[in-house]
C-alpha positions in Angstrom: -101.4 32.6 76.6 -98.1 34.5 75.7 -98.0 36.9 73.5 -95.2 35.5 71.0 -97.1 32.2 70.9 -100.3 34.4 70.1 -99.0 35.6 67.3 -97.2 32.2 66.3 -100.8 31.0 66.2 -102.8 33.6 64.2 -99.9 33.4 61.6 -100.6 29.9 60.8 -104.0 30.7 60.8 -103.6 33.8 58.7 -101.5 31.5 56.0 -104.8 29.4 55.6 -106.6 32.3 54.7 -103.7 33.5 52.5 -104.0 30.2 50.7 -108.0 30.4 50.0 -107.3 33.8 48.5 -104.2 32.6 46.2 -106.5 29.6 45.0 -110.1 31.0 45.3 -110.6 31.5 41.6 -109.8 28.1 40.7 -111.7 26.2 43.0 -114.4 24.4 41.7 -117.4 26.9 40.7 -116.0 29.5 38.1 -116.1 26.7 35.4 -119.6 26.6 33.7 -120.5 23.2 35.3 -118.6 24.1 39.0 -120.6 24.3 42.2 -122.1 27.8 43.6 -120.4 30.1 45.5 -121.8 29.1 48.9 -119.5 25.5 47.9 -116.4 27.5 47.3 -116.3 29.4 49.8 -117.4 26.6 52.5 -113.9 25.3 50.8 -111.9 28.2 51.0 -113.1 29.1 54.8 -114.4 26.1 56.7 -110.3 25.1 58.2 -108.8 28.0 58.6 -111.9 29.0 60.5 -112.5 26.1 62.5 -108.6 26.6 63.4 -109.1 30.1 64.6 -112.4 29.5 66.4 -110.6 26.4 68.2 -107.6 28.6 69.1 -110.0 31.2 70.6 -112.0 29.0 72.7 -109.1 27.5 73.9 -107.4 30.9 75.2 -111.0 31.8 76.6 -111.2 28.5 78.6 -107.9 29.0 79.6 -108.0 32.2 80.4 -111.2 31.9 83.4 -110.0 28.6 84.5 -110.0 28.4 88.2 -108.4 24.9 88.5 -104.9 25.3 86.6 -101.1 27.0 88.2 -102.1 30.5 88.2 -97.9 30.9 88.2 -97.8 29.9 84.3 -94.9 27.7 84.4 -96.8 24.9 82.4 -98.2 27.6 80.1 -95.6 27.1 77.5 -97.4 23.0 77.1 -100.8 24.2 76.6 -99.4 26.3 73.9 -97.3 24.2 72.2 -100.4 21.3 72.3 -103.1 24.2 70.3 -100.4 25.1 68.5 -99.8 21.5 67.0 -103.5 21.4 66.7 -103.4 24.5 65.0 -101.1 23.9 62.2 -102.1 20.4 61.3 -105.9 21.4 60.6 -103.9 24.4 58.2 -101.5 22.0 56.9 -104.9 19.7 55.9 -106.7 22.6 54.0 -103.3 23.3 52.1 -103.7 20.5 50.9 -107.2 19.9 49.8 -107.6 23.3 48.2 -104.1 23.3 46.0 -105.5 20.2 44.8 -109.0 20.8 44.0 -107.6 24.2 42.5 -105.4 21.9 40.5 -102.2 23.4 41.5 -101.5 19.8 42.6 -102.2 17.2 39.9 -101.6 14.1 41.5 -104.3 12.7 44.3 -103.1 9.3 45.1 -100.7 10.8 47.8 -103.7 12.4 49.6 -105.2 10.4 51.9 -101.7 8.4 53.1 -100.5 11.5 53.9 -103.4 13.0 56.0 -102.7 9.7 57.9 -98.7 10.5 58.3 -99.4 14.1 59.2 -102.1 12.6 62.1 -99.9 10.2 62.9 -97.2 13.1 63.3 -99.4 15.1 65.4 -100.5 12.4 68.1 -96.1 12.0 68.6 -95.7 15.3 69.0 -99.3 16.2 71.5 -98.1 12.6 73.2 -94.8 13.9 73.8 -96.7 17.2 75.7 -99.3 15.3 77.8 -97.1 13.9 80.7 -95.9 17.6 81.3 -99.4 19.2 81.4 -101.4 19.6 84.9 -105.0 19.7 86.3 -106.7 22.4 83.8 -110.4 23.0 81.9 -109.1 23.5 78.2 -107.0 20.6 77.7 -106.5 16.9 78.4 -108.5 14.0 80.3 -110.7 16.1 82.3 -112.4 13.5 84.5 -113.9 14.7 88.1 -111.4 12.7 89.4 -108.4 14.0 87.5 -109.3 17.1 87.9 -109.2 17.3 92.0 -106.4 14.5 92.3 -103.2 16.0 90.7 -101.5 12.9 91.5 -103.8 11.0 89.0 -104.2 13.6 86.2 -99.8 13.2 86.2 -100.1 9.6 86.1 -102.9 9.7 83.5 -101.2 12.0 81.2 -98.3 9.7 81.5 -99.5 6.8 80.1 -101.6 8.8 77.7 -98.5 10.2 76.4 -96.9 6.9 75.8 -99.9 5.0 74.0 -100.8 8.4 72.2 -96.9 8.3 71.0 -97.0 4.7 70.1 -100.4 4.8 68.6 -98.7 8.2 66.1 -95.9 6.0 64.9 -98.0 3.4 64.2 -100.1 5.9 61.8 -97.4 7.4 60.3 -95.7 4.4 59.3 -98.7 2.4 58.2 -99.7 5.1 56.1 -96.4 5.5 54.4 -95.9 1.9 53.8 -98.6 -0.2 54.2 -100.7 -1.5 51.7 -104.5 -1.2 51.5 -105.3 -4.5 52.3 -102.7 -4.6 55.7 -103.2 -0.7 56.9 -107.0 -1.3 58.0 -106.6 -4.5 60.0 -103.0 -2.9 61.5 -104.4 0.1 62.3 -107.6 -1.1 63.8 -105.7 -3.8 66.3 -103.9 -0.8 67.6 -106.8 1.5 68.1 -108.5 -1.1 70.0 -104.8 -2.1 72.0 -104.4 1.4 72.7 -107.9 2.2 74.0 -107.7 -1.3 76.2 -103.9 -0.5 77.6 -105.8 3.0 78.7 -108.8 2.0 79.9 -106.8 -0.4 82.3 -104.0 1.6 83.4 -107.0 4.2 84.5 -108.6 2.1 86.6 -105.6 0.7 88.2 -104.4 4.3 89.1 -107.9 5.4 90.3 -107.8 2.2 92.3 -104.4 2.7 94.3 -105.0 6.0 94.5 -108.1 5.1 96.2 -106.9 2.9 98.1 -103.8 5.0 100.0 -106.5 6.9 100.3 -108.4 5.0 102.4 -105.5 3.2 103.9 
């Protein structure tokens, strides 16, 4: 991938790191009755890590894929997808060391906003999908998307749209819906979502199938 965007993702990454260093000695395990080390440093590593390694395998995949426009022209997507990615597993560790280091008091506001911040991330990757083309590292990766460019388009199309609807229904459950409403709302639309899918995929496959044979 591009060499600005490169560096656009190690920075992110690099800012995880940064924050485990500013907040290491007040995780959990300097106090006399605080976990061992191998527990505070599984906190202060584990997402920035699993960011890096993620962005890494990504560029490796993408870098000996055989199947993708050699011309780079969609390259720019890709990057902007792992990039998203990227940030929101970062984002997430901000947030959970700050607090168990204390630096953020309050906890209610955790878990509604890991659901806004997901829901946030699914507009924006739903938003990229319909521009992305037959490739190894990312998307629906079927044997049959992946030889008919035709149906990977229109499958990234309507994965875009249900992955875009499905984000704004996160991020706006999770900012104001109650407990007792957000699990049956948000479950309904999973299960919507999957079935709209599902069914679109197999109507593609099947017209595609048949001009094929026609």
């Amino acid at each position: 991938m591009a060499r600005l965007a490169r560096w656009r993702h190690l920075i992110v990454v690099a800012a995880g790191y940064l924050v485990s260093l500013t907040t290491f000695s007040r995780l959990p395990g300097f106090e006399p009755d605080g976990g061992p080390l191998s527990a505070r440093l599984l906190i202060a590593l584990l997402l920035p890590t699993a960011a890096g390694l993620m962005y890494g395998l990504v560029c490796r995949v993408w870098a000996r894929d055989p199947i993708r426009d050699a011309d780079g022209a969609f390259e720019p997507t890709y990057s902007a997808i792992v990039f998203a990615l990227v940030l929101y597993v970062v984002v997430i560790h901000a947030m959970v060391v700050t607090t168990l280091a204390g630096v953020i008091t309050e906890r209610g506001w955790q878990a509604r906003a890991t659901v806004v911040l997901f829901g946030l991330l699914m507009v924006r990757i739903g938003n990229l999908l319909p521009r992305t083309r037959p490739n190894l590292a990312l998307g629906i990766r079927t044997p049959r998307t992946l030889r008919n460019r035709c149906l990977w388009m229109q499958t990234h199309r309507m994965a875009g749209y249900v992955t875009v609807g499905l984000g704004l229904v996160f991020a706006l459950s999770g900012a104001f819906l109650s407990d007792p409403i957000f699990e049956p709302v948000m479950g309904s639309a999973m299960f919507g979502a999957a079935a709209l899918f599902v069914v679109s995929y197999c109507l593609y496959s099947l017209r595609l199938r048949n001009l094929g044979s026609g």
